[in-house]
C-alpha positions as CSV (number, residue, x, y, z in Angstrom):
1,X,142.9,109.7,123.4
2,X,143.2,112.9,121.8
3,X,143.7,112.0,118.3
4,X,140.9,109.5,118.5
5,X,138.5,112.3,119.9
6,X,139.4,114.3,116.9
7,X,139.2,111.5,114.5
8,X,135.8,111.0,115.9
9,X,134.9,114.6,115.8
10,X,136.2,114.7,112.2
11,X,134.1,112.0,111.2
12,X,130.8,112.6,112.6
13,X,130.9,116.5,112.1
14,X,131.0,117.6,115.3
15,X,133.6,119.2,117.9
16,X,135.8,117.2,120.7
17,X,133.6,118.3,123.4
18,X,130.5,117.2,122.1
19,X,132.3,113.9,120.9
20,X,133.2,113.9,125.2
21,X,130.2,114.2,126.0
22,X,128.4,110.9,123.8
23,X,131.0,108.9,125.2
24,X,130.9,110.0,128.8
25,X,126.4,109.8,128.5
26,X,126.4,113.5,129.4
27,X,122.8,114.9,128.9
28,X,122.7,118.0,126.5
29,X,123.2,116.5,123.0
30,X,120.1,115.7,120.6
31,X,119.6,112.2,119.6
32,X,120.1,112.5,116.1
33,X,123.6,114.2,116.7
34,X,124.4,111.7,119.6
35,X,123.7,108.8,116.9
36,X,125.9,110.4,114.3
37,X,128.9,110.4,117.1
38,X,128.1,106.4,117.8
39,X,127.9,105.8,113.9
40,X,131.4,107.3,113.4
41,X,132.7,105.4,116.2
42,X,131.8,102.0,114.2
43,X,132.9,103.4,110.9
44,X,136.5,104.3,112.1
45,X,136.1,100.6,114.3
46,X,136.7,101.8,117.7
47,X,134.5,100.0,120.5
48,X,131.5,101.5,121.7
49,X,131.5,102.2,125.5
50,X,130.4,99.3,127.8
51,X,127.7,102.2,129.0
52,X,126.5,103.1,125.4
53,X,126.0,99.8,124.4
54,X,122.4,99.1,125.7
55,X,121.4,102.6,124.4
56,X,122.9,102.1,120.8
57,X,121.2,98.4,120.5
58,X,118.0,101.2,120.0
59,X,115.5,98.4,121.1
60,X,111.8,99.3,120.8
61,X,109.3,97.0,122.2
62,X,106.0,95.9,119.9
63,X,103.3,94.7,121.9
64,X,100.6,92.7,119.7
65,X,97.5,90.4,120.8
66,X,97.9,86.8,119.6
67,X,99.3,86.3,116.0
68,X,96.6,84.2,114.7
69,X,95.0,86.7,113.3
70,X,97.2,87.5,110.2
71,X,96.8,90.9,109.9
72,X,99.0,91.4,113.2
73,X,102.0,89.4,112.2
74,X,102.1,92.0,108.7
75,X,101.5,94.8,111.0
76,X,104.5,93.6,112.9
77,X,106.8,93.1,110.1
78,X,105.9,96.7,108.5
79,X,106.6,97.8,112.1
80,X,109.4,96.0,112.4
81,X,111.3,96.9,108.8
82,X,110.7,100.5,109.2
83,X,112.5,100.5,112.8
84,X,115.6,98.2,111.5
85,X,116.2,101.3,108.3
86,X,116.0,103.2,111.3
87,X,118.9,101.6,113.1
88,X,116.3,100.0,115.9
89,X,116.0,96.5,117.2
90,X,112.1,95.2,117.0
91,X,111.6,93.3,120.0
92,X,108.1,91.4,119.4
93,X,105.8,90.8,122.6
94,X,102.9,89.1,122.3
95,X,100.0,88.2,124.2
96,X,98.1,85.1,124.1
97,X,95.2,83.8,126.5
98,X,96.7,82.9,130.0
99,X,99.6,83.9,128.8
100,X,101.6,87.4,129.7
101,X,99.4,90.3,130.4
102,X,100.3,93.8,128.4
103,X,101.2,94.8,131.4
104,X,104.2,91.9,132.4
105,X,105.3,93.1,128.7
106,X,104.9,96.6,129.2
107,X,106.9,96.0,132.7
108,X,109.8,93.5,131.0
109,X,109.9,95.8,127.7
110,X,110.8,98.9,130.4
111,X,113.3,96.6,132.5
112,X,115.2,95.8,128.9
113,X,115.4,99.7,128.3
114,X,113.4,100.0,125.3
115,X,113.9,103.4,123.7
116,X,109.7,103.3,123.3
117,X,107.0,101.1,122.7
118,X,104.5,100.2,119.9
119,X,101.1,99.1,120.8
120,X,98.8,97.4,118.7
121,X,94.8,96.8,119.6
122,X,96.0,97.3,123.3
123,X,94.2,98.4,126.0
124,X,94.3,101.5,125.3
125,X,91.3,100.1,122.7
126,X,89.5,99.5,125.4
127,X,87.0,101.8,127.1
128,X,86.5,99.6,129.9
129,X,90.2,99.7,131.1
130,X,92.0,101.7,133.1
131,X,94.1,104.2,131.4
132,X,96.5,105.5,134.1
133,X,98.7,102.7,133.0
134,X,99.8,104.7,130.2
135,X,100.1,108.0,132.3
136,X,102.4,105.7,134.6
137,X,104.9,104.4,131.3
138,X,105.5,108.3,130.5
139,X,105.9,109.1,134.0
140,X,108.8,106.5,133.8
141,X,110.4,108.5,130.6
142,X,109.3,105.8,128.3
143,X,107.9,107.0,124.9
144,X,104.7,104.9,123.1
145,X,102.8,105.2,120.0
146,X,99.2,103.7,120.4
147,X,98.1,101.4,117.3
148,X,94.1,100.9,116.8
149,X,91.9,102.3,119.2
150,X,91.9,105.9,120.9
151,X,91.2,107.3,124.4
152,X,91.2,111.0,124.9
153,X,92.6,110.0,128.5
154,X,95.8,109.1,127.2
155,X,98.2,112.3,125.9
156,X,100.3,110.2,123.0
157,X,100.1,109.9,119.0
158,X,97.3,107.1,118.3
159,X,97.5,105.3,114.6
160,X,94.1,104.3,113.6
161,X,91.8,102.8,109.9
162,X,88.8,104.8,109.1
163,X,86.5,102.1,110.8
164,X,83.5,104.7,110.0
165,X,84.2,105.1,106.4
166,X,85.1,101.4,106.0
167,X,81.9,100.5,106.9
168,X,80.3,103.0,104.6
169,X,82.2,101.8,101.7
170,X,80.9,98.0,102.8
171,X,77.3,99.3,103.1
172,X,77.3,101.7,100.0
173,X,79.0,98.6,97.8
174,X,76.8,95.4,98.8
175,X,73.5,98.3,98.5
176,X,74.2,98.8,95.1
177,X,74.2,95.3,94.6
178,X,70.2,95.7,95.7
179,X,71.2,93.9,99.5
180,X,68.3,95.4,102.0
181,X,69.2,92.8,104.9
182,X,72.8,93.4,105.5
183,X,74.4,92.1,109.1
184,X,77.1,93.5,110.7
185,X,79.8,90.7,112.5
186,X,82.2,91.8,115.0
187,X,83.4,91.5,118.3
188,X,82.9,92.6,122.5
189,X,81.3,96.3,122.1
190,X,83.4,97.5,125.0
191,X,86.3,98.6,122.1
192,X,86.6,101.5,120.2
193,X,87.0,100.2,116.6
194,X,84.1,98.5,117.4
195,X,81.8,101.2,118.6
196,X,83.0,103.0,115.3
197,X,82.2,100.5,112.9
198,X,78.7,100.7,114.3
199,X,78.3,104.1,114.5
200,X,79.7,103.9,110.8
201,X,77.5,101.2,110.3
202,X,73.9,102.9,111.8
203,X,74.6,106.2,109.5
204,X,75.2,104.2,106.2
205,X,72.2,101.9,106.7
206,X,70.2,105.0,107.2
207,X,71.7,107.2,104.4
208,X,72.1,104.6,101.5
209,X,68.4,102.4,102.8
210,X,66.6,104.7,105.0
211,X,66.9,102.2,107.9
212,X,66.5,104.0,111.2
213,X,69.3,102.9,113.8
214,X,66.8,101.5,116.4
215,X,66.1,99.0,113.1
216,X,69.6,98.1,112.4
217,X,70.5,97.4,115.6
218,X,69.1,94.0,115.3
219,X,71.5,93.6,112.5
220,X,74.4,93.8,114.6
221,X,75.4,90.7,116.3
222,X,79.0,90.6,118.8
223,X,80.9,87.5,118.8
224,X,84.8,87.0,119.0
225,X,87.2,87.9,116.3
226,X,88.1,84.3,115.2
227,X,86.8,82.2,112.6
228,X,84.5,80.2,114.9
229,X,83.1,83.3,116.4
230,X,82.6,85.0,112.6
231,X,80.7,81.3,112.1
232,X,78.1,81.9,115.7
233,X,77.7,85.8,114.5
234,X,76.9,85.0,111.0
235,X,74.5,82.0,111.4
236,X,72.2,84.2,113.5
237,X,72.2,87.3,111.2
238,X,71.4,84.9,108.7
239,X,68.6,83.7,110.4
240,X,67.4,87.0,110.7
241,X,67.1,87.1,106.9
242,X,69.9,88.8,106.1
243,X,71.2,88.2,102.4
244,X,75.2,89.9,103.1
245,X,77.2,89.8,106.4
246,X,79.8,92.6,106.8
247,X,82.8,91.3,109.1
248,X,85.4,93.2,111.1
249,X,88.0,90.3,109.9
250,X,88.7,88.5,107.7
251,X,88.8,85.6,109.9
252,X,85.4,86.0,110.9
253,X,84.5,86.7,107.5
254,X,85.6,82.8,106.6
255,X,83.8,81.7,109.9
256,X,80.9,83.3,107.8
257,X,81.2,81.3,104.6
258,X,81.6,78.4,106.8
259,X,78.2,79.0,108.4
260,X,76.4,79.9,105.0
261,X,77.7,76.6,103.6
262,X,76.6,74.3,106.8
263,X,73.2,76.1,105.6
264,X,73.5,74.7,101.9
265,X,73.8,78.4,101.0
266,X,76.3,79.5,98.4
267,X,78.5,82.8,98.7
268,X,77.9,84.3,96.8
269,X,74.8,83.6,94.6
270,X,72.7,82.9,97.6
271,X,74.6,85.1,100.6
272,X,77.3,88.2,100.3
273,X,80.2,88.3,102.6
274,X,82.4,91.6,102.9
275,X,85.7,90.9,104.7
276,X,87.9,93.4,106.9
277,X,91.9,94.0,107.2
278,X,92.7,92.4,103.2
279,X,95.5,89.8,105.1
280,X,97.9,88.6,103.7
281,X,96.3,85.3,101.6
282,X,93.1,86.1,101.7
283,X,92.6,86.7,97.7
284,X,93.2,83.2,97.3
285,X,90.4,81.8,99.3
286,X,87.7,79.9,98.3
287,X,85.8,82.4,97.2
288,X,88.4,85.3,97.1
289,X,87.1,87.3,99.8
290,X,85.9,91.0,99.0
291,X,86.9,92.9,102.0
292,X,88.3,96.3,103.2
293,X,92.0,96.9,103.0
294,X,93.7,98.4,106.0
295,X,96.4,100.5,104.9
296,X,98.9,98.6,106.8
297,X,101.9,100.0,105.2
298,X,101.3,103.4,106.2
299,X,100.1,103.3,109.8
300,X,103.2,101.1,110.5
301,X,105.5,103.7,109.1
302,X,103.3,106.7,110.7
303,X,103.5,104.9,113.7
304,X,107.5,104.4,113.4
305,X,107.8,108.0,112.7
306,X,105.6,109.3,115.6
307,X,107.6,106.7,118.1
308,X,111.0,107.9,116.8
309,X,109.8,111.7,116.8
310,X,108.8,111.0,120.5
311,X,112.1,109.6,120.9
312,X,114.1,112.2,119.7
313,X,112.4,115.3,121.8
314,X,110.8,116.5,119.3
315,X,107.0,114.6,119.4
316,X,104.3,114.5,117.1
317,X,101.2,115.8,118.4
318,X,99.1,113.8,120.8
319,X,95.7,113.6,118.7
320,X,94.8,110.4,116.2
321,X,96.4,110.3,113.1
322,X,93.2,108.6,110.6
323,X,94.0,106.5,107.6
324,X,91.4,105.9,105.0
325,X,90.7,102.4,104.1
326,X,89.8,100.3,100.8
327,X,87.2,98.6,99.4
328,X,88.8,95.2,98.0
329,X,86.1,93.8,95.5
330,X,86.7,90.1,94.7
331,X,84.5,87.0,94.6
332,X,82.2,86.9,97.9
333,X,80.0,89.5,96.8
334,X,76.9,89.5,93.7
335,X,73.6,90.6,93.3
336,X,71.5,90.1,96.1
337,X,68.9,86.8,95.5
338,X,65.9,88.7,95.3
339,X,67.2,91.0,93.0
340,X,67.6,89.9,89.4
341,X,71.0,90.1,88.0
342,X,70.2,91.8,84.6
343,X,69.3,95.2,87.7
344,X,73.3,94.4,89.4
């Protein structure tokens, strides 16, 4: 036993006692050097203890809303590759209507022993819910990173798009292209990417048109985030007379074509439609969409990072971390039709 605590020891760096204490799941060693004990016992091909096992497996839990919407499942796998370089096991929860709440996955994530939890456009998004569910998850020693949305109620790192400026760019972009009448899609007001894409919304109508807020409010129509519900929002703004439709999805923002064609309108001679997320695909639609690219690359990894720096003892503060967006031009957006083009 001896020589295979020193062979250990010898491996990962560290002394015999320290090596005792890993196997024994004595508290008092940092996670990274705890990891490099488990590492050496693979290397050298000794058996990890029965007890270590569960805690080795690293498993963090990623809690998504339905995977229909595509920008979720690339969120996921960005997620999910980051944790696996890490030595983590992704373990994908979803929700989907009448199915599991977040809170059975929250519950069956913790019962697993997750090392932490990832969630995406949660509840935590939502300013009508109750937030002492999170206070309760750290209570139980379990870290989280909180993906799109923010509550100052909630002391943990949050992972969010510009939704303000990603409006702006959409605003700034289809007013140059002489639109006066532009419509904003998206869904229940009660979340807070929502609320800021308004608010984004209101300020760039009124800096780049001169259109008060109490005027553009009837530019703003609520609907679900679906195609079908991008179709209902879009075929009243464009009732309204509005010649361009910005959508919080992109899936909305195809509902929108849908409902400018059913009108005998043509995106985008006769209509503009501005996209949101740039998922996976969605350059090769019919017309390629221009819409606003998430940077999901980054705010999976900053996400990782924060989760496996809360892990570790050593955590990341507990604000918002902000990542600008893009503006994705492509072939759902021209002139507007009472503008000539020779002016675009």
């Amino acid at each position: 036993m001896t020589a295979r605590l020193a062979d250990i020891a010898a491996q990962a760096g560290v002394s015999e006692a320290t090596v005792s204490r890993v196997l024994n799941g004595k508290p008092g060693v940092a996670a990274a050097t705890r990891e490099s004990v488990l590492a050496a016992l693979d290397v050298l091909g000794y058996e990890r203890p029965v007890r270590l096992r569960q805690r080795s497996a690293g498993l963090v839990g990623l809690i998504t809303p339905e995977l229909d919407n595509p920008i979720f499942p690339a969120l996921a796998q960005v997620i999910g590759q980051a944790l696996t370089r890490q030595g983590y096991t992704p373990v994908l929860a979803t929700q989907t209507p009448g199915g599991s709440t977040e809170d059975e996955l929250t519950e069956m994530l913790v019962d697993r022993g997750v090392s932490g939890i990832i969630f995406v456009s949660g509840l935590h998004a939502d300013t009508t819910a109750d937030m002492q569910r999170y206070d309760r998850l750290r209570a139980q020693g379990v870290p989280y990173v909180l993906v799109n949305g923010f509550s100052p109620k909630v002391q943990a790192p949050f992972v969010s798009p510009d939704d303000r400026a990603a409006m702006h760019l959409a605003v700034t972009h289809l007013a140059a292209l002489g639109h006066t009448r532009i419509g904003l899609a998206l869904g229940p007001r009660r979340f807070v990417p929502v609320l800021r894409k308004i608010e984004g919304f209101q300020h760039a109508m009124a800096e780049r048109l001169g259109v008060a807020p109490e005027e553009s409010e009837e530019l703003i129509q609520h609907s679900l985030y679906t195609l079908e519900g991008g179709q209902a929002a879009a075929a009243g703004l464009i009732g309204r007379g509005c010649t361009a439709v910005v959508c919080a999805s992109d899936m909305m923002a195809l509902g929108a074509i849908r409902a400018a064609r059913q009108q005998g309108l043509h995106v985008p001679k006769d209509i503009s439609v501005v996209g949101f997320d740039d998922s996976p695909l969605i350059a090769f639609t019919d017309p390629p969409l221009t819409t606003i690219r998430q940077p999901v690359q980054a705010m999976g990894q900053a996400s990782v990072r924060a989760l496996l720096e809360e892990i570790g003892g050593t955590p990341a503060p507990h604000s918002e971390f902000v990542f600008m967006p893009e503006l994705v031009v492509r072939g759902s957006t021209a002139s507007s039709p009472t503008r000539p083009a020779a002016d675009a």
